[in-house]
C-alpha positions as YAML, in Angstrom:
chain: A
units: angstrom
residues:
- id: 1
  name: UNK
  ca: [29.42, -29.62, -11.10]
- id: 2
  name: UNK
  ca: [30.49, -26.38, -8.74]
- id: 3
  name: UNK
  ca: [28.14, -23.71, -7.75]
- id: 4
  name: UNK
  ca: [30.53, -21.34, -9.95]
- id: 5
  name: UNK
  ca: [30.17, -23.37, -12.99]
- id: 6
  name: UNK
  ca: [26.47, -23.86, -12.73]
- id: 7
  name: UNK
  ca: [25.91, -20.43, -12.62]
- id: 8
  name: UNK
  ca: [28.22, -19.89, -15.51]
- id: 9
  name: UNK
  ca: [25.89, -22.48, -17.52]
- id: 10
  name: UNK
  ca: [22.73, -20.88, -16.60]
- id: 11
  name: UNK
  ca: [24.29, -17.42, -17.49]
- id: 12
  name: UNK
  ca: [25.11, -18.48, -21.23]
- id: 13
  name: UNK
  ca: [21.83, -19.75, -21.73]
- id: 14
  name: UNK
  ca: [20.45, -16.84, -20.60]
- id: 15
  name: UNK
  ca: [22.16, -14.89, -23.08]
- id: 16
  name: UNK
  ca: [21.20, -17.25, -25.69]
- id: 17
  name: UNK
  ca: [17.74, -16.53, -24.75]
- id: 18
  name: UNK
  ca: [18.09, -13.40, -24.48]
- id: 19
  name: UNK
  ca: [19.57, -13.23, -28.10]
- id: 20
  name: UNK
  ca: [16.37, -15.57, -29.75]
- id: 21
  name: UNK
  ca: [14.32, -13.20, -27.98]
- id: 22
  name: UNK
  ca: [15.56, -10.24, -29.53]
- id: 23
  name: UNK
  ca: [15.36, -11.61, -33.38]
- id: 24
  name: UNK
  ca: [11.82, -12.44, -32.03]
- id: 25
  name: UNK
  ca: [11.36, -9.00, -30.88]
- id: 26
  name: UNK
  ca: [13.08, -7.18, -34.20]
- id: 27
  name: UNK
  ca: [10.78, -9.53, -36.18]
- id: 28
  name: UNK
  ca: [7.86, -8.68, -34.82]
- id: 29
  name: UNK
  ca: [8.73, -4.51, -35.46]
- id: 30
  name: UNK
  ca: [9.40, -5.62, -38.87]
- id: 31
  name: UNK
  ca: [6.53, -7.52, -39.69]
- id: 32
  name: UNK
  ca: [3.74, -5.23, -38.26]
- id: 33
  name: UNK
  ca: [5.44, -2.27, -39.82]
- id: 34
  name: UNK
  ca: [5.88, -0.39, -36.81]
- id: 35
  name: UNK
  ca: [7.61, 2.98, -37.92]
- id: 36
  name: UNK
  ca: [10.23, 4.93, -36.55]
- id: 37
  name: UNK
  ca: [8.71, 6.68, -33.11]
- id: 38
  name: UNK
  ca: [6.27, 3.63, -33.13]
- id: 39
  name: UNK
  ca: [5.52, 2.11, -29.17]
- id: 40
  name: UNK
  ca: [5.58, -1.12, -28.07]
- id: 41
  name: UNK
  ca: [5.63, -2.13, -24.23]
- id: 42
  name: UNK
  ca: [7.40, -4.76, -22.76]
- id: 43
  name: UNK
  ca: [4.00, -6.38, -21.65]
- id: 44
  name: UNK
  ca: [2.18, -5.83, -25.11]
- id: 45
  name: UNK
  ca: [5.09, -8.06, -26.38]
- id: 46
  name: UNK
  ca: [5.34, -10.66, -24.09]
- id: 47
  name: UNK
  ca: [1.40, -11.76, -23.99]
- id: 48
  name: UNK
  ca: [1.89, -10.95, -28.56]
- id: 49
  name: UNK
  ca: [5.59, -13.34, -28.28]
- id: 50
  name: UNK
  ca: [3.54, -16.17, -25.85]
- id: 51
  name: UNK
  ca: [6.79, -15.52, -23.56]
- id: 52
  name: UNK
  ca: [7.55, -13.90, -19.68]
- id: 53
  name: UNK
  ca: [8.30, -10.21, -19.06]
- id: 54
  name: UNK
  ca: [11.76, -11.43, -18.13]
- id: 55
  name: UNK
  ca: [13.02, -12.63, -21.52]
- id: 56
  name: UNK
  ca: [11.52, -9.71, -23.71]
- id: 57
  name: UNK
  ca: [13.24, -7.05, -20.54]
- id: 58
  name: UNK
  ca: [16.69, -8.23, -21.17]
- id: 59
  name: UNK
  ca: [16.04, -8.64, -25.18]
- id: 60
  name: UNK
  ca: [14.95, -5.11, -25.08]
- id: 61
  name: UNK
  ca: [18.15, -4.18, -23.23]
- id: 62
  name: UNK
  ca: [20.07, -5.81, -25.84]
- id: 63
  name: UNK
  ca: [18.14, -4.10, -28.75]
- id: 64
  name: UNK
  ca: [19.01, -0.42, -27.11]
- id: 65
  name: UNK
  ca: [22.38, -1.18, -26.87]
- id: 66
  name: UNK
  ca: [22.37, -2.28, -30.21]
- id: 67
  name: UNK
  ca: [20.31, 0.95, -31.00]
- id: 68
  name: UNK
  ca: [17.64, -1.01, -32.50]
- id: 69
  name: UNK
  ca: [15.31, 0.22, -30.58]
- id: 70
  name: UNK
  ca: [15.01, 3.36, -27.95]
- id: 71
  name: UNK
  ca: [13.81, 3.27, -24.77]
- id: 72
  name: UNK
  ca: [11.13, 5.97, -24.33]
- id: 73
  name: UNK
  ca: [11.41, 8.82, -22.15]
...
């Protein structure tokens, strides 16, 4: 397989983690009834999911430019 499709491969599954991670993520708001304005840190929900920062960053990316959630400040 070529460097260029490799990297290809790796960068789909990435998104597809990315995108389980989020409907983790948006699960997880729902079902501890975290209101509007509620926080959540990217930490808080990595050690609460059992998964790396890395995974719940990009998920979070992905759920602001969705505009499920906001990014403070």
């Amino acid at each position: 397989m070529a460097a260029g499709q490799l990297a290809m491969k790796k960068q789909r599954g990435g998104r597809k983690l990315e995108g389980k991670v989020a409907i983790q993520i948006a699960n997880y708001i729902r079902d501890n009834g975290l209101a509007d304005g509620g926080h959540v840190t990217e930490f808080g929900l990595a050690e609460s999911l059992n998964i790396s920062r890395s995974p719940v960053r990009a998920a979070l990316a992905q759920l602001v430019g969705l505009k499920i959630v906001r990014k403070a400040g």
